[in-house]
C-alpha positions in Angstrom: 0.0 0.0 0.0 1.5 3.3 -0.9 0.6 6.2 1.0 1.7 9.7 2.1 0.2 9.0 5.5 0.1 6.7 7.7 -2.7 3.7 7.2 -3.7 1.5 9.9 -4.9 -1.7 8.8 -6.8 -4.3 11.3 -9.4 -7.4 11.3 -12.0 -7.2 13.7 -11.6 -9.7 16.8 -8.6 -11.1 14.5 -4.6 -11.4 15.0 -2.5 -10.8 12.5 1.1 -12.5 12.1 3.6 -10.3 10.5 6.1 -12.3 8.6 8.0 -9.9 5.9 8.7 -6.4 6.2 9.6 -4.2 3.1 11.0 -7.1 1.9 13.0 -8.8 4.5 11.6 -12.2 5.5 11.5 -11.5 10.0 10.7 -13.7 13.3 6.8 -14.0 13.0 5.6 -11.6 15.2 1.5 -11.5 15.9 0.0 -8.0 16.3 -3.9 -7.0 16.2 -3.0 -3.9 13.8 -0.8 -2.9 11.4 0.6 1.0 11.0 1.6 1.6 7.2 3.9 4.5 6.4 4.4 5.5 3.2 6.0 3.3 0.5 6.2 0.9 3.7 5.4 -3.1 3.5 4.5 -5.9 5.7 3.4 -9.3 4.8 0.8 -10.8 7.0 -0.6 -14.2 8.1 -4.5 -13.8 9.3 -4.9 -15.9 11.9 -8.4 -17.1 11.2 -11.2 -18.3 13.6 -12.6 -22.0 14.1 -16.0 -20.2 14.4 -18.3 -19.6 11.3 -21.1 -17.9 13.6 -19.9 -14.2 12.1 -18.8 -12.3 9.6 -16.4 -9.4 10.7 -15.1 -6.3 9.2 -11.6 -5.4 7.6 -10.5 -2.2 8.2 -8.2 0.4 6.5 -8.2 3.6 8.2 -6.6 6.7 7.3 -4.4 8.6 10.3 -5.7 12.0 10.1 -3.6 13.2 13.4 -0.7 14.7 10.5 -3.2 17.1 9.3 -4.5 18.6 12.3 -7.5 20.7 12.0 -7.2 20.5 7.9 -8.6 16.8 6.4 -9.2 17.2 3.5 -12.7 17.2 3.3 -13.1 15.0 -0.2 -10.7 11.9 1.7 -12.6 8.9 2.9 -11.0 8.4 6.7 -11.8 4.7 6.1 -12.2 1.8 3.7 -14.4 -1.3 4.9 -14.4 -4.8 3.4 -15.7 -7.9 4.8 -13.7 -11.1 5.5 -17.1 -13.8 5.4 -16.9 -16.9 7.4 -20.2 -17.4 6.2 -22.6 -15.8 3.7 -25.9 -16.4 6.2 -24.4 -15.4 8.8 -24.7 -11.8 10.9 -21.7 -9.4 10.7 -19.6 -8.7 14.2 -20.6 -6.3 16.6 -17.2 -5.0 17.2 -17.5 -2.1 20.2 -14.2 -2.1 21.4 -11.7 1.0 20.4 -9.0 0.9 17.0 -6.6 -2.0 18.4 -3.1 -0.4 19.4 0.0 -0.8 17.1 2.5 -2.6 19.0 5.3 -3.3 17.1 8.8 -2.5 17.8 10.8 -2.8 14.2 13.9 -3.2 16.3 13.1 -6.0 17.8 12.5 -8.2 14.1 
């Protein structure tokens, strides 16, 4: 994903395994979210549920902290897909807040 700011990128009630940044295979490392700077990579393994009993959302949202006051009104802040377990059944009720980034790079 090429940006000029930062995108996070998270699964609801989902871990992700990050195994590749910007091309450099790394010790997997599981995180709930991923922070994408721009030009930046990872590589991810979803780490999928045994349950079919919901559908949940996959989020893509734009970190609008670097422009203060000033979005730009015509940007979309977010972009929502669905990862379906099953077509029949109900989508997630995620409440909880945007899961925390909690990667340290110097530690891959």
């Amino acid at each position: 994903m090429g940006t000029y700011a930062p995108m996070q990128f998270w699964i609801e009630n989902h871990n992700l395994t990050i195994i590749e940044v910007d091309g450099v295979s790394v010790q997997p490392y599981d995180v709930e979210c991923v922070l994408l700077g721009a030009a930046q990579r990872y590589s991810v393994v979803v780490q999928t549920l045994d349950s079919t009993d919901y559908n949940y959302q996959i989020h893509v949202d734009f970190n609008e902290d670097m422009f203060g006051n000033n979005f730009p009104a015509n940007y979309s802040k977010s972009v929502i897909s669905t990862l379906q377990y099953d077509p029949a059944a109900p989508m997630f009720n995620y409440t909880g807040p945007v899961p925390a980034f909690t990667l340290d790079e110097t530690q891959l």
